[in-house]
DSSP file (Angstrom, degrees, kcal/mol; ACC not computed):
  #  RESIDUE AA STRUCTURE BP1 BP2  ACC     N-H-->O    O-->H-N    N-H-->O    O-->H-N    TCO  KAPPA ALPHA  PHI   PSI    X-CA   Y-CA   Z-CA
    1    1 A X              0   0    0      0, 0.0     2,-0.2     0, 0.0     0, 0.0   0.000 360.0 360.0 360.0 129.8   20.1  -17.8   37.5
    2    2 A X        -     0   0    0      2,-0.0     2,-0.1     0, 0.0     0, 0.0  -0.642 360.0-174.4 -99.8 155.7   23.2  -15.1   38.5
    3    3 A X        -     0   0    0     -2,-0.2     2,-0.4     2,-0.0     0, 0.0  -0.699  22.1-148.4-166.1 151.4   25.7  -15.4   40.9
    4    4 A X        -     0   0    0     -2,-0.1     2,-0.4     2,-0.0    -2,-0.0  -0.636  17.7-170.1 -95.1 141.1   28.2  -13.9   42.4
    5    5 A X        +     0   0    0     -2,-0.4     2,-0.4     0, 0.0    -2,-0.0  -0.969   7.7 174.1-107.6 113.1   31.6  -15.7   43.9
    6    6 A X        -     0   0    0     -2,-0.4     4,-0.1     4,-0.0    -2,-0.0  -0.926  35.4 -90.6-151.8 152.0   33.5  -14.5   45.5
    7    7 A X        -     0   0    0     -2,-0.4     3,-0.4     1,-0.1    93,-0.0   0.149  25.8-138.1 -37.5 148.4   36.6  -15.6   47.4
    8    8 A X  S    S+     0   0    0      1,-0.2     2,-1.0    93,-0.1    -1,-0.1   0.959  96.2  46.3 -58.7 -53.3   36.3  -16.8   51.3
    9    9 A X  S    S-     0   0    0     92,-0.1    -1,-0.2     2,-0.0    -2,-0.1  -0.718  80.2-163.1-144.5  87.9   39.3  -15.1   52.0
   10   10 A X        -     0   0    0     -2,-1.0     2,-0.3    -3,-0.4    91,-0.2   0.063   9.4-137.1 -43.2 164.6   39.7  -11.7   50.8
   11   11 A X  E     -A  100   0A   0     89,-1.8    89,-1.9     3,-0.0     3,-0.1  -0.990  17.7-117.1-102.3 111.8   42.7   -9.8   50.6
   12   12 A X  E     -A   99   0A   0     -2,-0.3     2,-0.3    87,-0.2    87,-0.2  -0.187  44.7-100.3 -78.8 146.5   43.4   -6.2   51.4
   13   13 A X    >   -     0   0    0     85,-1.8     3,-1.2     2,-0.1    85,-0.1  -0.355  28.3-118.1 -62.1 132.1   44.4   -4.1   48.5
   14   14 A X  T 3  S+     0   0    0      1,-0.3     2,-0.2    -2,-0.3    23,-0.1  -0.473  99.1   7.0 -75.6 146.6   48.1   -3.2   47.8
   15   15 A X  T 3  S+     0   0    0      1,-0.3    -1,-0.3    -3,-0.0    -2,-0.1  -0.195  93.7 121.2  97.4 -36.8   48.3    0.3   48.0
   16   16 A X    <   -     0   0    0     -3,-1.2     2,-0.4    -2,-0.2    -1,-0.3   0.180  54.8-133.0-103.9-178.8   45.0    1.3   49.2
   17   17 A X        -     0   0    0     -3,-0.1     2,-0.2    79,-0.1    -1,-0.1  -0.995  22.9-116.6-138.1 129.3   44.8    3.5   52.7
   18   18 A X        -     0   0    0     -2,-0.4     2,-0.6    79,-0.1    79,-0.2  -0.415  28.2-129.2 -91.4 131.1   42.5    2.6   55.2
   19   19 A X  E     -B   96   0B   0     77,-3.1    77,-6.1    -2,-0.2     2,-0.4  -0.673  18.3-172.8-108.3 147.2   39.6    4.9   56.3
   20   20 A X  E     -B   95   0B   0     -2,-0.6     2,-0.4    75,-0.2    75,-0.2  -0.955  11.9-179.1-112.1 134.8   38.4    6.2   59.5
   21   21 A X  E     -B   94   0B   0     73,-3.0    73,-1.9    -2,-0.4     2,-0.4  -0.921   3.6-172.1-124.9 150.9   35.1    8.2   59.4
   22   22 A X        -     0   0    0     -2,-0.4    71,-0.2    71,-0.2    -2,-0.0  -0.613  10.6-179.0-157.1  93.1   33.5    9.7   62.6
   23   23 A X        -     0   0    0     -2,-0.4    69,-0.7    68,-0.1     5,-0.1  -0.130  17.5-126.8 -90.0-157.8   30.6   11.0   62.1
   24   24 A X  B     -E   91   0C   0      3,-1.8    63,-2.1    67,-0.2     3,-0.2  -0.279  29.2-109.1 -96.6-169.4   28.2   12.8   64.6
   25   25 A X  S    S+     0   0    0     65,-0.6    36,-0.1    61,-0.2    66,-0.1   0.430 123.2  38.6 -92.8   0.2   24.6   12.3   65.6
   26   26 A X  S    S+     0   0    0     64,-0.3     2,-0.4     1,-0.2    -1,-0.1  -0.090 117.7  55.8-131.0  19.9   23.8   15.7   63.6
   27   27 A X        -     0   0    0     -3,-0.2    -3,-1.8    60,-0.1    60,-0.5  -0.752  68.8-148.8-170.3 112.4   26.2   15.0   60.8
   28   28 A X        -     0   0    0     -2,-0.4     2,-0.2    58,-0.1    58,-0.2  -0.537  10.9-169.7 -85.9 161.7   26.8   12.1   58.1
   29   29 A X        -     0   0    0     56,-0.4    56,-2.1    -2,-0.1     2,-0.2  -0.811   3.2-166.7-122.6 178.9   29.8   10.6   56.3
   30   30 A X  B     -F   84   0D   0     -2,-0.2     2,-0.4    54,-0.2    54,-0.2  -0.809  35.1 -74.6-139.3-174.3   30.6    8.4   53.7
   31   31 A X        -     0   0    0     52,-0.7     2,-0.2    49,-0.3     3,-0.1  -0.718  40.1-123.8 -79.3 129.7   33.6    6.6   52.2
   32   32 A X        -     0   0    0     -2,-0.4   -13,-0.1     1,-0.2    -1,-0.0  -0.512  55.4 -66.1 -33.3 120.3   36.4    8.3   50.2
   33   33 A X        -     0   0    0     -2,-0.2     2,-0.3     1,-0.1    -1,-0.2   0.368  54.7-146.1 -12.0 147.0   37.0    6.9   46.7
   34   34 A X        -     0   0    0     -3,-0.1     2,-0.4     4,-0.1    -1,-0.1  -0.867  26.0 -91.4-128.6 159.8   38.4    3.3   46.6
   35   35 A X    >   -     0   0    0     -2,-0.3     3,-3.7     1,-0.1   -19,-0.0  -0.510  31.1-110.4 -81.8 151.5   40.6    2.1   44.2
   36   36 A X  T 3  S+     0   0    0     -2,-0.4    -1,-0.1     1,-0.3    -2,-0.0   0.593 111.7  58.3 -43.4 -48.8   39.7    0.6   41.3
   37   37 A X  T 3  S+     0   0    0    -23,-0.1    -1,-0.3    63,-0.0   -23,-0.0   0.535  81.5 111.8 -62.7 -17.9   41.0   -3.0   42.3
   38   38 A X    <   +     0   0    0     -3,-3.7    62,-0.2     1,-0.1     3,-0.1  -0.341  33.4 168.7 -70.4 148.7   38.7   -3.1   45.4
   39   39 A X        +     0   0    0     60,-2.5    38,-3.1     1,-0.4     2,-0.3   0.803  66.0  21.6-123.6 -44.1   36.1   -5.4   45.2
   40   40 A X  E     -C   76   0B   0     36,-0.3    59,-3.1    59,-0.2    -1,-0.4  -0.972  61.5-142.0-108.7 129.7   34.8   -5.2   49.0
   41   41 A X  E     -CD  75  98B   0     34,-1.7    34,-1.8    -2,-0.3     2,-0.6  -0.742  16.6-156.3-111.9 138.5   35.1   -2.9   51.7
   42   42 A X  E     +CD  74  97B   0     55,-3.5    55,-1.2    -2,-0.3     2,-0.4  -0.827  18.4 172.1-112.5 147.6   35.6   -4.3   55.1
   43   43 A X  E     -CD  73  96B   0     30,-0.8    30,-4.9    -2,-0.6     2,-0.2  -0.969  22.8-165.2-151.6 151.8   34.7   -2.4   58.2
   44   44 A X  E     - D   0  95B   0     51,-2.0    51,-1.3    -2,-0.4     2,-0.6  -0.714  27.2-128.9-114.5 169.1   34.2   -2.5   62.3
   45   45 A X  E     - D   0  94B   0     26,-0.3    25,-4.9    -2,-0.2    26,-0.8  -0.958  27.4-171.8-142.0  82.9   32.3    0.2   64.6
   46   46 A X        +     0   0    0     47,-1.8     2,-0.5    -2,-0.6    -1,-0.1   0.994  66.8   4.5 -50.0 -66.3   34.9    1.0   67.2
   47   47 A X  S    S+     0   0    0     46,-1.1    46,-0.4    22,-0.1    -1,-0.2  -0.920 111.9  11.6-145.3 149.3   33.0    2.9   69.2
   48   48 A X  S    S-     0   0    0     -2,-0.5    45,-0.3    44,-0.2    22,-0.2   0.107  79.1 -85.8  90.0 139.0   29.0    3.9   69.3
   49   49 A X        -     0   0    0     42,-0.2    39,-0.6    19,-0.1    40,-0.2  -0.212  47.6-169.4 -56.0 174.2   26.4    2.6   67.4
   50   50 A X  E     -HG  67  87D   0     17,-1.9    17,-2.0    37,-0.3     2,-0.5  -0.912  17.3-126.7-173.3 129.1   26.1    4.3   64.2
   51   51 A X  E     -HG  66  86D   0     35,-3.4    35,-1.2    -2,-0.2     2,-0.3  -0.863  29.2-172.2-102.3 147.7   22.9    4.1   61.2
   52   52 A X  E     -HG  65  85D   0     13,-3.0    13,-3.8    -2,-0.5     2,-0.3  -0.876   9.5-178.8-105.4 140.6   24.0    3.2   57.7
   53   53 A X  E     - G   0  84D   0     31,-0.8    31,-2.0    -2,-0.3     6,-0.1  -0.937  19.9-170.3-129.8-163.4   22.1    3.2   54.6
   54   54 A X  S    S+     0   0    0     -2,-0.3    29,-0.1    29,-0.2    28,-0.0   0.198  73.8  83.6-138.5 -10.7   22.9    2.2   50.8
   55   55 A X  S    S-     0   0    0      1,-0.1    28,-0.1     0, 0.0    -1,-0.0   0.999 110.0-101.6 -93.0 -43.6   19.6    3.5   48.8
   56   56 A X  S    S+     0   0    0     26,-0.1    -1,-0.1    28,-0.1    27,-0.1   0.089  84.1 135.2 151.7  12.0   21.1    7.6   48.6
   57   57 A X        -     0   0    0     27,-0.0     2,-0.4     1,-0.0    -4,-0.2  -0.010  68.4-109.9 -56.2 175.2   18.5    8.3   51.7
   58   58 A X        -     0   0    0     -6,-0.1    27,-0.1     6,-0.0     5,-0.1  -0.854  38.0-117.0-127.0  98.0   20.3   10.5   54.5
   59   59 A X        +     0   0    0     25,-0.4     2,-0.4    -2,-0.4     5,-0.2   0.253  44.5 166.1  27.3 105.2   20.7    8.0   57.6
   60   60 A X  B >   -I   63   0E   0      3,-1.6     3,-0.5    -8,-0.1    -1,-0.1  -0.891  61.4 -87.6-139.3-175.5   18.6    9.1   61.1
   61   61 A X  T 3  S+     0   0    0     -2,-0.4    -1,-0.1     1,-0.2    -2,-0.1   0.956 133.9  35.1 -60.8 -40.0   17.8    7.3   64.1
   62   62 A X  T 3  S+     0   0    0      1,-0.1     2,-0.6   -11,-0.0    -1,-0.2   0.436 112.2  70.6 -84.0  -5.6   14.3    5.9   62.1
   63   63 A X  B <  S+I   60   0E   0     -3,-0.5    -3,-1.6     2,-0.1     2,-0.2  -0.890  91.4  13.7-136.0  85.6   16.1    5.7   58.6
   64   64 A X  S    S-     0   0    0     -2,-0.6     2,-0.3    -5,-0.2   -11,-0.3  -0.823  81.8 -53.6 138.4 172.5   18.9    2.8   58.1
   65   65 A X  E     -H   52   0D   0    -13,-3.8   -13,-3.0    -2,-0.2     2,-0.5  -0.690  49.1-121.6-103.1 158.6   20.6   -0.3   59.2
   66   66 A X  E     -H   51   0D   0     -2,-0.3     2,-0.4   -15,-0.2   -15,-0.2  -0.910  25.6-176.1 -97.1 115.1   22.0   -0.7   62.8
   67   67 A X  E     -H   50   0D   0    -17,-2.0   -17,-1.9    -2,-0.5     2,-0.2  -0.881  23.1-146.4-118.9 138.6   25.6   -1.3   62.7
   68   68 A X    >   -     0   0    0     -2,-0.4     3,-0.6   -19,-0.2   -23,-0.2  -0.769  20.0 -96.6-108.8 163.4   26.5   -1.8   66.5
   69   69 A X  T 3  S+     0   0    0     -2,-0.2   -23,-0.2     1,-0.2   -20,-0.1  -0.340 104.3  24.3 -75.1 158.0   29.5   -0.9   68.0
   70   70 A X  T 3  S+     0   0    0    -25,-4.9     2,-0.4   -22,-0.2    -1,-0.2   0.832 102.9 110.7  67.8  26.4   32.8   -3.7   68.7
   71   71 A X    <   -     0   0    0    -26,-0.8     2,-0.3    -3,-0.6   -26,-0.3  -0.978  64.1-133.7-129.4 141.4   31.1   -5.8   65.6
   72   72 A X        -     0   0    0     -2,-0.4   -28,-0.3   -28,-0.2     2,-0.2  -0.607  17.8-166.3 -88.2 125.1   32.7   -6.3   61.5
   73   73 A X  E     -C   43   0B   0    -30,-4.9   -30,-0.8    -2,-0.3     2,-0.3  -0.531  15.7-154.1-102.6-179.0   30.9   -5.9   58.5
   74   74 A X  E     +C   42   0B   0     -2,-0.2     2,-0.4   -32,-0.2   -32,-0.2  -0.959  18.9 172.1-138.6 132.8   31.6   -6.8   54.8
   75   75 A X  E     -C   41   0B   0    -34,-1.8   -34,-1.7    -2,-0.3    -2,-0.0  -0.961  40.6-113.4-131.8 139.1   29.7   -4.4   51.7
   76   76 A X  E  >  -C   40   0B   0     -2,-0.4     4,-2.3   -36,-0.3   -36,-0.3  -0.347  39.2-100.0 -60.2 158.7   30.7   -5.1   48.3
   77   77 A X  H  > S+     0   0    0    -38,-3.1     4,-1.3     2,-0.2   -37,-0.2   0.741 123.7  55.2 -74.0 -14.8   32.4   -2.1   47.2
   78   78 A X  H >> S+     0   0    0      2,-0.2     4,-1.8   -39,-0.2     3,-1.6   0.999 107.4  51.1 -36.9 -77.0   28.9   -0.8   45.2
   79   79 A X  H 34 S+     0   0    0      1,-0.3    -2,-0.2     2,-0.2    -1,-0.1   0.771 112.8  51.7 -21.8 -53.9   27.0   -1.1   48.5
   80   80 A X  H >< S+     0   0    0     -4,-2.3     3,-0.9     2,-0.2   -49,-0.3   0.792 101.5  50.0 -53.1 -43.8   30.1    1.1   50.0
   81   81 A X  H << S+     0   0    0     -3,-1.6    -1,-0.2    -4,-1.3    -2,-0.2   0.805 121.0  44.3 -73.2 -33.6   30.5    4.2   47.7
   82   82 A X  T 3< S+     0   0    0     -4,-1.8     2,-0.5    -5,-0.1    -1,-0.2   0.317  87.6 113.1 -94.2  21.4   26.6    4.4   48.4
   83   83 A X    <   -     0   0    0     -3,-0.9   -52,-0.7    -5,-0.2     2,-0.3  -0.799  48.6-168.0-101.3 133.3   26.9    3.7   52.0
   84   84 A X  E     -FG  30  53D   0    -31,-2.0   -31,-0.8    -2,-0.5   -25,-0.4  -0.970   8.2-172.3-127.2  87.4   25.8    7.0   54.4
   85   85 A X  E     + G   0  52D   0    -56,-2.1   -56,-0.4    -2,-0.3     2,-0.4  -0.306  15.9 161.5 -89.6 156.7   26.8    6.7   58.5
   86   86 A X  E     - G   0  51D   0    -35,-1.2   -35,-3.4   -58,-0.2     2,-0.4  -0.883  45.1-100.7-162.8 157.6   25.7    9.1   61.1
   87   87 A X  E     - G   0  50D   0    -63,-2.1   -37,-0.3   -60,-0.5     5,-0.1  -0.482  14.2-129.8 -91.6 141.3   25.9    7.9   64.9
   88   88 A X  S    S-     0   0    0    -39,-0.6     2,-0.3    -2,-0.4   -38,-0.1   0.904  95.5 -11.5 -49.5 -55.2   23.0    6.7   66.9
   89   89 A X  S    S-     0   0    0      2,-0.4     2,-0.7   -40,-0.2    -1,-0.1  -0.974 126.9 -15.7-141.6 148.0   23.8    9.2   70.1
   90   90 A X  S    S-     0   0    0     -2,-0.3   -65,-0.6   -65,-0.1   -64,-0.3  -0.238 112.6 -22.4  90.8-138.5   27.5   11.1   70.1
   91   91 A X  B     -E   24   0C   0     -2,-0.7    -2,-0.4   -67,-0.2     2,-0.2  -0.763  51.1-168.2-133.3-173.2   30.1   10.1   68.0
   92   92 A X        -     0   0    0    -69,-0.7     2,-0.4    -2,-0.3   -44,-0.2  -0.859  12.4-151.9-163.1 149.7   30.6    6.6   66.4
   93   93 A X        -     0   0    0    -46,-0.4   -47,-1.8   -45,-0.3   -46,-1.1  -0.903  11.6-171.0-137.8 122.4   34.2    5.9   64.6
   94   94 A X  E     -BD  21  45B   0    -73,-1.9   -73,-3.0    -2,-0.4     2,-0.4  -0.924   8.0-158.7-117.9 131.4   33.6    3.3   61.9
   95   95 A X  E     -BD  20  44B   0    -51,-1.3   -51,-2.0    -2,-0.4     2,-0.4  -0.953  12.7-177.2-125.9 115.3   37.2    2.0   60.5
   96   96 A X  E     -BD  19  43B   0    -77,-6.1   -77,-3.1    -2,-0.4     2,-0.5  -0.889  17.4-169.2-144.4 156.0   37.6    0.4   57.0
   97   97 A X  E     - D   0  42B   0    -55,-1.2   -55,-3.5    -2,-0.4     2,-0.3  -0.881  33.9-113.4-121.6 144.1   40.3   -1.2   54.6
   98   98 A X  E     - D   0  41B   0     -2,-0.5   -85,-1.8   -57,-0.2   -57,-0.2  -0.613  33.3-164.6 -69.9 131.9   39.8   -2.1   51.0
   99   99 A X  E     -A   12   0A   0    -59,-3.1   -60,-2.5    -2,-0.3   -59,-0.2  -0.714   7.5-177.1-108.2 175.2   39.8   -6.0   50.2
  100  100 A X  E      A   11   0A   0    -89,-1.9   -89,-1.8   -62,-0.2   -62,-0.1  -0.872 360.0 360.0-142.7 154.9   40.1   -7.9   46.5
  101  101 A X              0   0    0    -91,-0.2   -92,-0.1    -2,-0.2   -94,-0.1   0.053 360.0 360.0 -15.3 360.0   40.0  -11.7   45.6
């Protein structure tokens, strides 16, 4: 049996710079390299709805998770580097800081 542990109550990473991505409904983003130390990436969905996904697919209105707007997420930082937004209708501005243990 594996498992992973990991502290309740992450920490943001010293140093690291917090990203804002905004994509379009015609156009994805992803995250910018994280530093090394990150173990989890935290994020919110300021404003819009917005689809994600994490398998290397390209994100459409039929293709992806529904991250809703005003709500916080958690991804381990794997999950993150391979995580792909584009916004439901509009724009979408998804805002995220690096954590560690």
């Amino acid at each position: 049996m594996n498992s992973y542990i990991s502290n309740l109550y992450l920490k943001p990473v010293d140093s690291a710079t917090s990203q804002r991505l905004t994509p379009t409904s015609s156009t994805t983003e992803s995250f910018a390299p994280f530093l090394r130390s990150t173990k989890a990436i935290t994020f919110d969905v300021q404003v819009g709805d917005a689809f994600m996904t994490i398998d290397g697919s390209t994100p459409t209105s039929t293709n992806g998770h529904r991250v809703y707007a005003t709500r916080a997420y958690t991804l381990s930082v794997e999950a993150a580097r391979a995580a792909k937004f584009i916004a439901d209708a509009g724009n979408a501005v998804i805002y995220a800081s690096e954590m560690t243990n």
